[in-house]
C-alpha positions as CSV (number, residue, x, y, z in Angstrom):
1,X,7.6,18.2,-9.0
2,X,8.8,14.6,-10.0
3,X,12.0,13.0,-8.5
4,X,13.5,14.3,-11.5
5,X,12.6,17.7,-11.0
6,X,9.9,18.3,-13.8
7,X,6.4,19.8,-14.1
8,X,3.6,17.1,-12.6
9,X,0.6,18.9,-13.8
10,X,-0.1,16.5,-16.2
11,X,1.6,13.9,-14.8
12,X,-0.3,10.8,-13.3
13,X,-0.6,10.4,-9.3
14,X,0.0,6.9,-8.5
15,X,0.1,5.0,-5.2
16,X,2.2,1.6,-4.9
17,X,1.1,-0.1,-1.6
18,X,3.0,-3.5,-1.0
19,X,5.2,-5.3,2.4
20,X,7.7,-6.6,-0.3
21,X,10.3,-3.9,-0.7
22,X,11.5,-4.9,-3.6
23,X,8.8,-5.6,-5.1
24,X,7.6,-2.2,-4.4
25,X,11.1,-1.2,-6.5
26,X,10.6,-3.4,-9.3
27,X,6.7,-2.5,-10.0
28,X,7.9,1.6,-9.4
29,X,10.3,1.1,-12.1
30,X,7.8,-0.8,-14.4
31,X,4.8,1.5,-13.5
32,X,7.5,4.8,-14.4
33,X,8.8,3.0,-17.9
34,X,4.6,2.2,-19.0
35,X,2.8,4.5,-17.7
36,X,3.7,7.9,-18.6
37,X,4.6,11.1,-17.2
38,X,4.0,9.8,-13.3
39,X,4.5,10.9,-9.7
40,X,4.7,7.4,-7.4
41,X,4.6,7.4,-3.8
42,X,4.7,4.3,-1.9
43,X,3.3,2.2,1.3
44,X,4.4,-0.9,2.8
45,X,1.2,-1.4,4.6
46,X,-2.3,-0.9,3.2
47,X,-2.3,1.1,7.2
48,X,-0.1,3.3,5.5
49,X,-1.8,3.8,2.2
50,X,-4.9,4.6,3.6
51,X,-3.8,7.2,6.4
52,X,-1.6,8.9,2.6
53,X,-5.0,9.0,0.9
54,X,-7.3,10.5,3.9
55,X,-4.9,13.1,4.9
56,X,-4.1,11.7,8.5
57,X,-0.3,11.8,7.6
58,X,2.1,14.4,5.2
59,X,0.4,17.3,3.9
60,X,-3.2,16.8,3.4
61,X,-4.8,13.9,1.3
62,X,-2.4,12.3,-1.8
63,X,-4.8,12.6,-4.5
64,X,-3.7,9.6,-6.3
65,X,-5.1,8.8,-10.1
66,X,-4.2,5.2,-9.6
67,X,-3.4,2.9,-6.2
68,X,-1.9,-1.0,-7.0
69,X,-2.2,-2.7,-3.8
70,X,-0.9,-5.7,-3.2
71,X,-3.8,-8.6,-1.6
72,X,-1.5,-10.3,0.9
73,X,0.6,-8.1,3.4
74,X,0.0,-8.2,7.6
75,X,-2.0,-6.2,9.0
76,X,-5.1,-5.2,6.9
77,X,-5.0,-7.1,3.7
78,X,-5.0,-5.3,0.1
79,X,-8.7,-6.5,-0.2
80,X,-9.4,-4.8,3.2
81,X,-8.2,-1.5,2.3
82,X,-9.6,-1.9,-0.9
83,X,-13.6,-2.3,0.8
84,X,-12.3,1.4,2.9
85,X,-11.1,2.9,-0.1
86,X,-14.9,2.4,-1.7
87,X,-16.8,3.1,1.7
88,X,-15.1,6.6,1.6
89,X,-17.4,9.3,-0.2
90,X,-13.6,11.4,-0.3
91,X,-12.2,8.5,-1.9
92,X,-14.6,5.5,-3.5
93,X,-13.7,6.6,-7.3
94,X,-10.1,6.2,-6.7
95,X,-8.9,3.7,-9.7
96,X,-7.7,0.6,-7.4
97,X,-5.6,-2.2,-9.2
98,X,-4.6,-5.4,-7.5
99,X,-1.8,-6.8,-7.4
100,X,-0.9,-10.8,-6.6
101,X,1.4,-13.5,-6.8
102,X,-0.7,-15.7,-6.4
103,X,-3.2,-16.7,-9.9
104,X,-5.9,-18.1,-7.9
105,X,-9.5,-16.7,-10.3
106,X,-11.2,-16.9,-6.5
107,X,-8.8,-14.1,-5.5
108,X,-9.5,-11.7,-8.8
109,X,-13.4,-13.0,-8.5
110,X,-13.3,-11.5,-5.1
111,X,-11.7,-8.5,-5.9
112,X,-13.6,-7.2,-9.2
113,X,-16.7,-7.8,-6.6
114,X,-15.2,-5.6,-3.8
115,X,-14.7,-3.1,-6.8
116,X,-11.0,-3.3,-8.3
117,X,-10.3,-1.5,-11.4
118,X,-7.8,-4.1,-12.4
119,X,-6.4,-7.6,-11.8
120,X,-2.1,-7.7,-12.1
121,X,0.1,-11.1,-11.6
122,X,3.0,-10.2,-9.6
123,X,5.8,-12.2,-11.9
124,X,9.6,-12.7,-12.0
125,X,8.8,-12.4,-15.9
126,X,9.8,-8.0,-15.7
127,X,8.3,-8.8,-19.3
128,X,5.1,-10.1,-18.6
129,X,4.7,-7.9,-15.6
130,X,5.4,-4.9,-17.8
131,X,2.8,-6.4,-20.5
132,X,0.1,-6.8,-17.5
133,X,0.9,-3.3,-16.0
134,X,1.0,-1.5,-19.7
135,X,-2.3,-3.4,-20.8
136,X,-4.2,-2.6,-17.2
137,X,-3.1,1.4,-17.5
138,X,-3.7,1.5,-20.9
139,X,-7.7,0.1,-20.3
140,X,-7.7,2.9,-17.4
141,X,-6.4,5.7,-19.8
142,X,-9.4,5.1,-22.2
143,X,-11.7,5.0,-19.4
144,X,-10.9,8.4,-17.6
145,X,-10.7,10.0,-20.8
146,X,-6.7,10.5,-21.0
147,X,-5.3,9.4,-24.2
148,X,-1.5,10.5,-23.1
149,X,0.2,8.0,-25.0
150,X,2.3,5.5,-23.0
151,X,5.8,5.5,-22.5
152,X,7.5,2.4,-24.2
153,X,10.9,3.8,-23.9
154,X,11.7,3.5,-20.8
155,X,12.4,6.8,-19.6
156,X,11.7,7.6,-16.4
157,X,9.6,11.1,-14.8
């Protein structure tokens, strides 16, 4: 069930990994406005995310559709679990977007190599993030096949 109580069968799975707490607030809001019928769990350390997705905490492994990671948080970086996420077998075609203040073409260079899904500027602009985060799902959707179409409303599931 969502945090609203409705069916998730066909709802998205996502997984919002980022330090910044509200930023973690602001891109849930904007992922649950664009994306669609979604469940979103969150991480504030890529540590975190990765012991979510293998099972080694909660109930077994969260299946996620979709993980935004953020690059630059302590510990292991959003690049680093990133390269895990790809070297598991349980895991490696996990859709992985990045997320990053910073606009640096090295950083998305080195993160389409590592094999991200998606390049997204964190931004103060809520209007240009919601652009970014509606155009990267919406490339996703037509990949895997799911035509759902995407909430502009801004309701949230």
């Amino acid at each position: 069930m969502s945090s609203n109580g409705t069916d998730t069968s066909d709802t998205y799975k996502v997984l919002l990994v980022d330090d910044d707490r509200d930023q973690r607030l602001l891109t849930w809001d904007v992922i649950c406005m664009n994306a669609g019928p979604c469940v979103v769990r969150d991480a504030a350390s890529s540590e975190e995310a990765l012991a979510m997705l293998t099972g080694r905490v909660g109930d077994g492994p969260y299946d996620a559709d979709v993980v935004y990671v953020d690059i630059e948080m302590p510990g292991m970086s959003g690049l680093n679990l990133l390269q895990e996420v790809r070297r598991d077998p349980h895991l490696n075609d996990t859709t992985v977007f990045v997320v990053s203040g910073s606009t640096d073409e090295g950083g998305r260079r080195l993160a389409r190599q590592l094999g991200a899904d998606g390049f997204i500027t964190k931004s103060s602009d809520v209007g240009r993030m919601m652009l970014d985060l509606r155009e990267t799902f919406g490339r996703w959707q037509r990949r895997a096949g799911r035509h759902d179409e995407i909430h502009r409303e801004g309701a949230y599931t």
